[in-house]
mmCIF file of the N, C-alpha and C atoms, coordinates in Angstrom:
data_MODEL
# 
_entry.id   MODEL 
# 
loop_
_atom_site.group_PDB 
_atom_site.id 
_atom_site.type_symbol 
_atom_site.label_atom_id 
_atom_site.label_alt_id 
_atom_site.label_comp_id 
_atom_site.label_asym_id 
_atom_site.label_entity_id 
_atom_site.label_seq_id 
_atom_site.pdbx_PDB_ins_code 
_atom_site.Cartn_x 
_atom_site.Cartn_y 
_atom_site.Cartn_z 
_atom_site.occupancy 
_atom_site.B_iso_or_equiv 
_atom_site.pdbx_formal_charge 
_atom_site.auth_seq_id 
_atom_site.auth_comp_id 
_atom_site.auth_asym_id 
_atom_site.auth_atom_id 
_atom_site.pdbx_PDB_model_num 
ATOM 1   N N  . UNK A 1 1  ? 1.296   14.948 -62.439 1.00 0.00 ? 1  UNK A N  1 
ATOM 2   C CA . UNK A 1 1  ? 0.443   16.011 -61.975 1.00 0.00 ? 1  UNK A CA 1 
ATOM 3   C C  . UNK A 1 1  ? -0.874  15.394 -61.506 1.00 0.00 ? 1  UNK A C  1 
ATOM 4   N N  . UNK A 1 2  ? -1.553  15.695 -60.283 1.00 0.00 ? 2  UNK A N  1 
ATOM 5   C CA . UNK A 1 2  ? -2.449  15.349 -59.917 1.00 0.00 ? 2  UNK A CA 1 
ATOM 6   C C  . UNK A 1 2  ? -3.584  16.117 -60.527 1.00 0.00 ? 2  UNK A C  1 
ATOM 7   N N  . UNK A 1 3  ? -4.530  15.465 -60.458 1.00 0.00 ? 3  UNK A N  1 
ATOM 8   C CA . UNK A 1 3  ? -6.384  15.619 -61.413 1.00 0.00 ? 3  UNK A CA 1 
ATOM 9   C C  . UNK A 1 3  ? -6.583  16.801 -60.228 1.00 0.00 ? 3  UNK A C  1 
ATOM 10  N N  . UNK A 1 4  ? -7.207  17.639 -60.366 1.00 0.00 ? 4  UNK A N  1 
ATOM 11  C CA . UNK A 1 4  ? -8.050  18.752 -59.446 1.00 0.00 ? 4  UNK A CA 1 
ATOM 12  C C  . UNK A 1 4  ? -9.503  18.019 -59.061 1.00 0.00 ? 4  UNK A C  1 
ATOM 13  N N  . UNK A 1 5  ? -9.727  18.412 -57.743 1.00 0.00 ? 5  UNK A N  1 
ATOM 14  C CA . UNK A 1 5  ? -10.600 18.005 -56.920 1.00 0.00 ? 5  UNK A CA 1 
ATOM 15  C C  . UNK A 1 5  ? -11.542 18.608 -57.238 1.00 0.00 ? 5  UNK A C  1 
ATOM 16  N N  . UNK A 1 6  ? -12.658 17.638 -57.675 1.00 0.00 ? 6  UNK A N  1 
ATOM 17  C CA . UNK A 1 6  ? -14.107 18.255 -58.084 1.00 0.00 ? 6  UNK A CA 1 
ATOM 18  C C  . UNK A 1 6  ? -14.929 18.865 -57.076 1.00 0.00 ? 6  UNK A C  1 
ATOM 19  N N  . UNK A 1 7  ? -15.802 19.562 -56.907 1.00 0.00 ? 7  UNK A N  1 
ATOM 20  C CA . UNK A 1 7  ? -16.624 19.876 -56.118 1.00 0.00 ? 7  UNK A CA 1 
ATOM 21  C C  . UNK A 1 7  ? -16.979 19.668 -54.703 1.00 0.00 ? 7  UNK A C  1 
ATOM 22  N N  . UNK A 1 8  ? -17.554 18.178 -55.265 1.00 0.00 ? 8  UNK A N  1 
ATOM 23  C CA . UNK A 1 8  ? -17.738 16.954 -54.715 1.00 0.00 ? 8  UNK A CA 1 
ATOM 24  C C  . UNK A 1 8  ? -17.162 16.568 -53.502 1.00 0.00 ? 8  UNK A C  1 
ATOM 25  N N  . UNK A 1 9  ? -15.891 16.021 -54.157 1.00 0.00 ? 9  UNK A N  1 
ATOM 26  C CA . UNK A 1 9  ? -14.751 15.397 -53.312 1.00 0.00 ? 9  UNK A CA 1 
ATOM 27  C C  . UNK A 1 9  ? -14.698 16.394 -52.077 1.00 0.00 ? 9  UNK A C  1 
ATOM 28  N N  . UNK A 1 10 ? -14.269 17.711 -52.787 1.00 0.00 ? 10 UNK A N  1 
ATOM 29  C CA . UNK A 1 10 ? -13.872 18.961 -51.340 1.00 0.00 ? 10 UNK A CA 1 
ATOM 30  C C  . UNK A 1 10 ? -14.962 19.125 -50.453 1.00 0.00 ? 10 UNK A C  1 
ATOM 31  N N  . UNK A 1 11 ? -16.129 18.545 -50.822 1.00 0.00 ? 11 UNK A N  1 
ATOM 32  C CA . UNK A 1 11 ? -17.391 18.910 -50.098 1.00 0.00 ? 11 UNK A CA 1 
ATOM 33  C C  . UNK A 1 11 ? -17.270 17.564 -48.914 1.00 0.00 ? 11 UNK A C  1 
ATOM 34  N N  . UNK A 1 12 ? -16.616 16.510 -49.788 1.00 0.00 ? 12 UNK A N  1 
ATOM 35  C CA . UNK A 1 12 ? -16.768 15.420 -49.141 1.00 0.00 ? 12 UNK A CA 1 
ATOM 36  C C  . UNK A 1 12 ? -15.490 15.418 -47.808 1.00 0.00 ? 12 UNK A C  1 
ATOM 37  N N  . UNK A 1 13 ? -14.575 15.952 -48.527 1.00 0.00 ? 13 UNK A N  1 
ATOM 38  C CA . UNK A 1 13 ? -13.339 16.413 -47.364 1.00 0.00 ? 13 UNK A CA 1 
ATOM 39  C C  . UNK A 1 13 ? -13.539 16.539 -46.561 1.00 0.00 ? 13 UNK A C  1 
ATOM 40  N N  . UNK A 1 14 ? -14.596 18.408 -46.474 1.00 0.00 ? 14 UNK A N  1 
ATOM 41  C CA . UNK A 1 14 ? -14.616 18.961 -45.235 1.00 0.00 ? 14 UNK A CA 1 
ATOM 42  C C  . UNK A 1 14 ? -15.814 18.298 -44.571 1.00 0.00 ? 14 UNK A C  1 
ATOM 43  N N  . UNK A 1 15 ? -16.279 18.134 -45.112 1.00 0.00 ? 15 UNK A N  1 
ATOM 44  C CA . UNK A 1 15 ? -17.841 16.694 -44.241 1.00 0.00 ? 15 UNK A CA 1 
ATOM 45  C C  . UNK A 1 15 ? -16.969 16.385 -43.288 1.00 0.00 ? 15 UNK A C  1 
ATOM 46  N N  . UNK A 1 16 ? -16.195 15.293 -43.348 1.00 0.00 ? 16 UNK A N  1 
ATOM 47  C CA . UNK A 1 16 ? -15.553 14.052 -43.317 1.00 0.00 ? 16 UNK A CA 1 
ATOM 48  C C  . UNK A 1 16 ? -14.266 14.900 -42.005 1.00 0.00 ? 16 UNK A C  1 
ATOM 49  N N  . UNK A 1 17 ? -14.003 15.811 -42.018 1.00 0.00 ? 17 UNK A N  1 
ATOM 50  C CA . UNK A 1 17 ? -13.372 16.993 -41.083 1.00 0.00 ? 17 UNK A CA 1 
ATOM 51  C C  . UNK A 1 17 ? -14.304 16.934 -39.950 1.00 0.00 ? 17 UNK A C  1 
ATOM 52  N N  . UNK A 1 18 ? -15.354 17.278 -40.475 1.00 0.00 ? 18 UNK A N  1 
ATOM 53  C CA . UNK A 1 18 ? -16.474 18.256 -39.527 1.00 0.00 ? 18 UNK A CA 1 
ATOM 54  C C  . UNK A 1 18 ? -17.432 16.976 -38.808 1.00 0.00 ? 18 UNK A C  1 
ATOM 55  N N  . UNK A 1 19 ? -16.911 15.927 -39.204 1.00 0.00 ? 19 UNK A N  1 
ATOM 56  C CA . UNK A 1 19 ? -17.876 14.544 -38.406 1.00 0.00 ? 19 UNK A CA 1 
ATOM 57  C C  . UNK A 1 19 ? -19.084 14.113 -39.191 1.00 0.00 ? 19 UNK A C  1 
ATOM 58  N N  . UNK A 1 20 ? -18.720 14.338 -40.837 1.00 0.00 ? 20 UNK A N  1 
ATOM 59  C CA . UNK A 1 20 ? -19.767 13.390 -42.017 1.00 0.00 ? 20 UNK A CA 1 
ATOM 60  C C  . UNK A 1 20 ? -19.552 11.908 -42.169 1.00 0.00 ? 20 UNK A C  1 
ATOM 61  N N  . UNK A 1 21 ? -19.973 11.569 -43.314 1.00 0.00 ? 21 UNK A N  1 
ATOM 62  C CA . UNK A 1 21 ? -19.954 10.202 -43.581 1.00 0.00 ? 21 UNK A CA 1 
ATOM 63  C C  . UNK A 1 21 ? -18.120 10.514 -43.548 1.00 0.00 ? 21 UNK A C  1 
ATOM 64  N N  . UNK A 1 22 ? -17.953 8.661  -43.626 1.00 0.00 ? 22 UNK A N  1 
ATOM 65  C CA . UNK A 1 22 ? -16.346 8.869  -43.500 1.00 0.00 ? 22 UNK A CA 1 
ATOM 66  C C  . UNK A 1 22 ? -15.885 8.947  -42.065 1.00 0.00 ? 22 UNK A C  1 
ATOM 67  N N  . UNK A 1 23 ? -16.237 9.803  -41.611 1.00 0.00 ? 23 UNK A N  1 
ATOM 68  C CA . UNK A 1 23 ? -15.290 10.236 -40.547 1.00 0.00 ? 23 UNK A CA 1 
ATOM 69  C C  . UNK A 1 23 ? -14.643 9.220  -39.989 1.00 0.00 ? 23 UNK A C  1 
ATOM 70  N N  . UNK A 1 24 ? -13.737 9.056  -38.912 1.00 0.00 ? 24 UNK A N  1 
ATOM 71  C CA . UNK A 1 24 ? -13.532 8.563  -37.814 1.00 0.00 ? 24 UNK A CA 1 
ATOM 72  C C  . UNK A 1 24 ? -12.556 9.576  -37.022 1.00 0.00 ? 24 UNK A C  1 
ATOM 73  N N  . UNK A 1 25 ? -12.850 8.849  -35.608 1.00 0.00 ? 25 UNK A N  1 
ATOM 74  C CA . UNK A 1 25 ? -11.827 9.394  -34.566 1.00 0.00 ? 25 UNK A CA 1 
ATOM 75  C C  . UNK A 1 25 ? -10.559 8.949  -34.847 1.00 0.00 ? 25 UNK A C  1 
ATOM 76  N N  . UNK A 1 26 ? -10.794 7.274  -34.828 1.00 0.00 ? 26 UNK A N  1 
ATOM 77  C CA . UNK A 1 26 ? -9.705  7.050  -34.691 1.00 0.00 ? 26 UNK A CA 1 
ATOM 78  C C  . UNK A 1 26 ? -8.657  7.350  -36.085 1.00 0.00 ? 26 UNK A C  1 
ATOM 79  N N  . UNK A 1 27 ? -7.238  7.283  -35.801 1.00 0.00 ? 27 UNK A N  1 
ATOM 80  C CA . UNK A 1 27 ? -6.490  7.482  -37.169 1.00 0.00 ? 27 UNK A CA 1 
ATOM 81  C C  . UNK A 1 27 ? -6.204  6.532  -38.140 1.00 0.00 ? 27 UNK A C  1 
ATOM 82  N N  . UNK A 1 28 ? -6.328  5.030  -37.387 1.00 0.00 ? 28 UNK A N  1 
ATOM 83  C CA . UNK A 1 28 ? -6.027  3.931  -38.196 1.00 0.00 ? 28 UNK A CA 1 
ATOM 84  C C  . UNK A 1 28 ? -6.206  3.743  -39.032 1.00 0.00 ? 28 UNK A C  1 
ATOM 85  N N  . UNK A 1 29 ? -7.731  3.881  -39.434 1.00 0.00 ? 29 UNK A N  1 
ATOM 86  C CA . UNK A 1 29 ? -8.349  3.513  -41.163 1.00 0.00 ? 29 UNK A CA 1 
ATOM 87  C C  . UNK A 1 29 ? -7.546  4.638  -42.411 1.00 0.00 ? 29 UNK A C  1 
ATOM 88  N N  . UNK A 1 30 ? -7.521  6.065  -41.080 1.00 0.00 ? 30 UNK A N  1 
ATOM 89  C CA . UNK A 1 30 ? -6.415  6.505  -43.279 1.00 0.00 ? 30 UNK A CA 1 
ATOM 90  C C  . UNK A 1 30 ? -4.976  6.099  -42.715 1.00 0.00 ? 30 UNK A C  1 
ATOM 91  N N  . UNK A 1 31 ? -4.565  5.487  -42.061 1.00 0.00 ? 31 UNK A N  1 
ATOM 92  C CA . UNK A 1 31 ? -3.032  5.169  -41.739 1.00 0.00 ? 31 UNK A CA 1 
ATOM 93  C C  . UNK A 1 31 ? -3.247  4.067  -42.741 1.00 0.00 ? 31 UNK A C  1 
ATOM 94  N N  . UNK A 1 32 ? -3.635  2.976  -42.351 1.00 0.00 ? 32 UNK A N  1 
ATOM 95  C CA . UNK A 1 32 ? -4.006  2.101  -43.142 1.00 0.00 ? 32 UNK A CA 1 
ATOM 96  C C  . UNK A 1 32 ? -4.226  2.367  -44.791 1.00 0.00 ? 32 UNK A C  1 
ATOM 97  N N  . UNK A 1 33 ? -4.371  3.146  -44.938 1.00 0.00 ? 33 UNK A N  1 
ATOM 98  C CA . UNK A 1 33 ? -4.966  3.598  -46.459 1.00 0.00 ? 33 UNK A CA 1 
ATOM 99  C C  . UNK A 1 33 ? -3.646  4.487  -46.837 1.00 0.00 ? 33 UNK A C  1 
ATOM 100 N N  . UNK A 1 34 ? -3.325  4.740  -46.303 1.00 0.00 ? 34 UNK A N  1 
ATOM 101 C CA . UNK A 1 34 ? -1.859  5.710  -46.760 1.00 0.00 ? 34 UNK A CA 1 
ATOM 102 C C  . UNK A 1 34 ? -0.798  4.763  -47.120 1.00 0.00 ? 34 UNK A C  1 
ATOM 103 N N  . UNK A 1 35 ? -0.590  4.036  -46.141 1.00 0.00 ? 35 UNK A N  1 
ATOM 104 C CA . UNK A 1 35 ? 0.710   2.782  -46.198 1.00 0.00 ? 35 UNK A CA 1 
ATOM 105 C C  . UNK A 1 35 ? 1.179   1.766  -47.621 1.00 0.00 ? 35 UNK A C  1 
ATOM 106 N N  . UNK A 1 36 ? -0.525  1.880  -48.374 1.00 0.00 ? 36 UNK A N  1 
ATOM 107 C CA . UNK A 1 36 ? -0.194  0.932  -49.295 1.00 0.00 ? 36 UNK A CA 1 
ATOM 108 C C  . UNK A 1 36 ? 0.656   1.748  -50.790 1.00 0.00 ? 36 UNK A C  1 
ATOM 109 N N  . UNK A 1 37 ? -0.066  2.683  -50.723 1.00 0.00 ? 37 UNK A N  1 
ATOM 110 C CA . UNK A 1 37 ? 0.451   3.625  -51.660 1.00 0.00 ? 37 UNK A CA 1 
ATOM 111 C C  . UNK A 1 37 ? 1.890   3.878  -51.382 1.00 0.00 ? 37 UNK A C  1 
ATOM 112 N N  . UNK A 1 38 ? 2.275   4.168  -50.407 1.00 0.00 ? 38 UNK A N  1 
ATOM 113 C CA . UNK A 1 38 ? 4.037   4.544  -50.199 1.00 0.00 ? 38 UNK A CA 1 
ATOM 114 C C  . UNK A 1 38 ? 5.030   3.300  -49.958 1.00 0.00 ? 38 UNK A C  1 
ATOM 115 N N  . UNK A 1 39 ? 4.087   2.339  -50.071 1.00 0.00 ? 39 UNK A N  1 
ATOM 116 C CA . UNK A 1 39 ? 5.180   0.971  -50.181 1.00 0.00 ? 39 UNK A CA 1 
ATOM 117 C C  . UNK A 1 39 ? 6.412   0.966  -50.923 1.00 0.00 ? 39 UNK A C  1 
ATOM 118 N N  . UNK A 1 40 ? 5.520   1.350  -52.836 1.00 0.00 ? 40 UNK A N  1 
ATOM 119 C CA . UNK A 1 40 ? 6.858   1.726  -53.845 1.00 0.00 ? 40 UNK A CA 1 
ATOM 120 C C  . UNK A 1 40 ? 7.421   2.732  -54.002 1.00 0.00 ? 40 UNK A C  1 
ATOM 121 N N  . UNK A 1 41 ? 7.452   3.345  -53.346 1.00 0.00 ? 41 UNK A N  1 
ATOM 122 C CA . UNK A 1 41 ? 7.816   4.923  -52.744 1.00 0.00 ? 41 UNK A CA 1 
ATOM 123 C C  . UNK A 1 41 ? 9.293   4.515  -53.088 1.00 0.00 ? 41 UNK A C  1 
ATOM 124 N N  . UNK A 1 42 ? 10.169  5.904  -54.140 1.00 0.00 ? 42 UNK A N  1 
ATOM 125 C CA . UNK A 1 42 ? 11.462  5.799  -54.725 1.00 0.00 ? 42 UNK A CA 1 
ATOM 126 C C  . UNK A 1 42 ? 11.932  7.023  -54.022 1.00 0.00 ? 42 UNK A C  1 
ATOM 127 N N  . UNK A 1 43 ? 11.330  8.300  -53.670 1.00 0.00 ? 43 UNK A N  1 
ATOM 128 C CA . UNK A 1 43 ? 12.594  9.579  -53.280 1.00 0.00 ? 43 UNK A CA 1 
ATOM 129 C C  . UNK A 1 43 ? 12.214  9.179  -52.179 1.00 0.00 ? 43 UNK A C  1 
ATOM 130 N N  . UNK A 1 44 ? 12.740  10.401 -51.613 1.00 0.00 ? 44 UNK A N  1 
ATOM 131 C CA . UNK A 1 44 ? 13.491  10.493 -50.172 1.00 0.00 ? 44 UNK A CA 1 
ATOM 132 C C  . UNK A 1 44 ? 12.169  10.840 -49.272 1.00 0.00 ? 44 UNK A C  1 
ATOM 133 N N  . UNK A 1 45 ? 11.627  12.047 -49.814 1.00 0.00 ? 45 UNK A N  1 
ATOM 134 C CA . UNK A 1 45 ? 10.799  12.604 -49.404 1.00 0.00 ? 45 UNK A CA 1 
ATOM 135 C C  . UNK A 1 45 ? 9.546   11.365 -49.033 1.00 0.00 ? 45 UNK A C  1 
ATOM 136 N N  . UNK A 1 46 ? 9.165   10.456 -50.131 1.00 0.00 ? 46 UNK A N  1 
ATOM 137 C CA . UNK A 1 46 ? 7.925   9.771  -49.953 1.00 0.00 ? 46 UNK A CA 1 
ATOM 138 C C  . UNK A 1 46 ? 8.413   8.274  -48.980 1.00 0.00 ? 46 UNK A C  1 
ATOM 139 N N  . UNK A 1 47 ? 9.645   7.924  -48.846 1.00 0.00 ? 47 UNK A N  1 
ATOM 140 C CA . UNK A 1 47 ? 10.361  7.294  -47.943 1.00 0.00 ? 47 UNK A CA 1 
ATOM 141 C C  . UNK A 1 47 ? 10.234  7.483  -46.414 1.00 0.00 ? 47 UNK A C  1 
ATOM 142 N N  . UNK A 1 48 ? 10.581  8.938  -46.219 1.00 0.00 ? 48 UNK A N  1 
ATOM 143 C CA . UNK A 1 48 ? 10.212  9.462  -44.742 1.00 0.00 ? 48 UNK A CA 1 
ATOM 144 C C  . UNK A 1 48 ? 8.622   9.407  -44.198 1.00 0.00 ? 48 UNK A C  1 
ATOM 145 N N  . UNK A 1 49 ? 7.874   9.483  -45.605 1.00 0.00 ? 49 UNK A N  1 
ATOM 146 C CA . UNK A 1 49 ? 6.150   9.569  -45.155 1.00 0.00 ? 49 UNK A CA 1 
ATOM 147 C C  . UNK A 1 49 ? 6.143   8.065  -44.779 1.00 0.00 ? 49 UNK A C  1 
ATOM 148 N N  . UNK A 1 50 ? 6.529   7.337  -45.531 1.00 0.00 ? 50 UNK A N  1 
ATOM 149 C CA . UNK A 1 50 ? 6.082   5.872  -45.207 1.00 0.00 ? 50 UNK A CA 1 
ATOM 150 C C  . UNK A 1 50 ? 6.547   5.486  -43.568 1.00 0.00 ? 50 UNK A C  1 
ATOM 151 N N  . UNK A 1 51 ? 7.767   6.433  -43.677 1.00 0.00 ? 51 UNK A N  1 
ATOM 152 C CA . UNK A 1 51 ? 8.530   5.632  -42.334 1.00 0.00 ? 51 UNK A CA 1 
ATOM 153 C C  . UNK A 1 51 ? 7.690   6.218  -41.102 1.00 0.00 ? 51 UNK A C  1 
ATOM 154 N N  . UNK A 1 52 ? 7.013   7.599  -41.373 1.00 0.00 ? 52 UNK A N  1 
ATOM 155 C CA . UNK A 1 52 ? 6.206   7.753  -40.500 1.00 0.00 ? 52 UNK A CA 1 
ATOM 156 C C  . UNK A 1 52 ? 4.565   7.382  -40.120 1.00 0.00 ? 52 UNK A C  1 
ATOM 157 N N  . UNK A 1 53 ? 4.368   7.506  -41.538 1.00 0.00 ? 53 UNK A N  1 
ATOM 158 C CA . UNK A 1 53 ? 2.820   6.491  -41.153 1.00 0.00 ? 53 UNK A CA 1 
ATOM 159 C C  . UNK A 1 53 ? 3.075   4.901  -40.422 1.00 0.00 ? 53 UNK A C  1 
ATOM 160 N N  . UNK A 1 54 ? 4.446   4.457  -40.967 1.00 0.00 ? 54 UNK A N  1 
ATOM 161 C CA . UNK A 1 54 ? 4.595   3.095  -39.950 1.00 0.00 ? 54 UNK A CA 1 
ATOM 162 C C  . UNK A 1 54 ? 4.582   3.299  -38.461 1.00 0.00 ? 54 UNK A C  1 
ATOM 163 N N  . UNK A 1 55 ? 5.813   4.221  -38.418 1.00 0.00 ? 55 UNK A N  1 
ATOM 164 C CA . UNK A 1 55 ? 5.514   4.782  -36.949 1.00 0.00 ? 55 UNK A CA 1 
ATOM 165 C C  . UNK A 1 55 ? 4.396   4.928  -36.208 1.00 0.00 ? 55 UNK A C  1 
ATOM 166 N N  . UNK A 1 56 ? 3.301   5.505  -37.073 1.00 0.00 ? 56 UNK A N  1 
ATOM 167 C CA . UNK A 1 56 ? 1.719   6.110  -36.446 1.00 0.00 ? 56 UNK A CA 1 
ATOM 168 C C  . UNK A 1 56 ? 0.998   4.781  -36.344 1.00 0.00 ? 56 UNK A C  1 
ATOM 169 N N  . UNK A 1 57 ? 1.640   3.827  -37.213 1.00 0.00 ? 57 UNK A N  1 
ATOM 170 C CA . UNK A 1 57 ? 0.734   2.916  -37.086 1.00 0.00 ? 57 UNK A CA 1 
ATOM 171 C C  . UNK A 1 57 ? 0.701   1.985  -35.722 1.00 0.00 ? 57 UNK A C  1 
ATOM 172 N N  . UNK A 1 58 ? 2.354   1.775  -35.570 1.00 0.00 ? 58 UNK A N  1 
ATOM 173 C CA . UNK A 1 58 ? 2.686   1.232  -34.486 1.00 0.00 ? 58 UNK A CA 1 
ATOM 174 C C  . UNK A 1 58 ? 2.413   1.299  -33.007 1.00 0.00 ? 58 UNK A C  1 
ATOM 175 N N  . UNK A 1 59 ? 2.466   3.334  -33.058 1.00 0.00 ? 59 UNK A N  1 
ATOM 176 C CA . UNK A 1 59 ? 1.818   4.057  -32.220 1.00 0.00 ? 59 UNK A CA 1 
ATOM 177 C C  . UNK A 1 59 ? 0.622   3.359  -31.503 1.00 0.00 ? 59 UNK A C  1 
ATOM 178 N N  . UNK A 1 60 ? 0.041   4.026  -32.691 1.00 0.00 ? 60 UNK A N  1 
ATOM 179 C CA . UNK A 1 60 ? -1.508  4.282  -32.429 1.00 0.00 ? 60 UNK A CA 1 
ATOM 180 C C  . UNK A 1 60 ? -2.850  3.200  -32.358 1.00 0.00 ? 60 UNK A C  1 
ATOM 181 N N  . UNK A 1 61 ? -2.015  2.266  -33.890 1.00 0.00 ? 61 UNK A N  1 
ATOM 182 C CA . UNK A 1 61 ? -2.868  1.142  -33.985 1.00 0.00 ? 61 UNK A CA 1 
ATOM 183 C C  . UNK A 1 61 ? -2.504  -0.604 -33.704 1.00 0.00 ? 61 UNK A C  1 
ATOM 184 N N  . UNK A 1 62 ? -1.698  -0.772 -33.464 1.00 0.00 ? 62 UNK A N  1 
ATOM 185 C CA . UNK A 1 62 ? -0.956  -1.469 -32.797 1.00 0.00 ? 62 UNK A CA 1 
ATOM 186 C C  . UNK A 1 62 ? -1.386  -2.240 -30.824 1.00 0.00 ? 62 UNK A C  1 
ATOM 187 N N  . UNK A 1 63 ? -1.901  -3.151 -30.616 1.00 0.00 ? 63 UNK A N  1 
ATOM 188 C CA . UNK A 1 63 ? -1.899  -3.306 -29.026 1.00 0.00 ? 63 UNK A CA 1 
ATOM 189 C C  . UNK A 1 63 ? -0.588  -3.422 -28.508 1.00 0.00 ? 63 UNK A C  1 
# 
């Protein structure tokens, strides 16, 4: 079960949406940040995320 998002964090979310600290245009930096986590990825479901953030990565961040 995941911890509930303090205040904070959600404040920091929608910042970070709306062009706060954090932000970027581009997608790479949370592609990048997603990928490492779903490496040991066991179901099916967290398998397909990985296979698609690779995809996005290839896409997008990739020359």
């Amino acid at each position: 079960m995941k911890e509930p998002l303090s205040p904070q964090k959600i404040l920091q979310k929608i910042g970070s949406m709306a062009g706060g600290p954090g932000y970027s245009q581009s997608p790479c930096p949370r592609i990048a940040s997603n990928i490492p986590g779903l490496l040991t990825a066991t179901s099916e479901h967290e398998r397909e995320l990985l296979n698609e953030e690779l995809r996005r990565d290839r896409e997008y961040c990739r020359p």
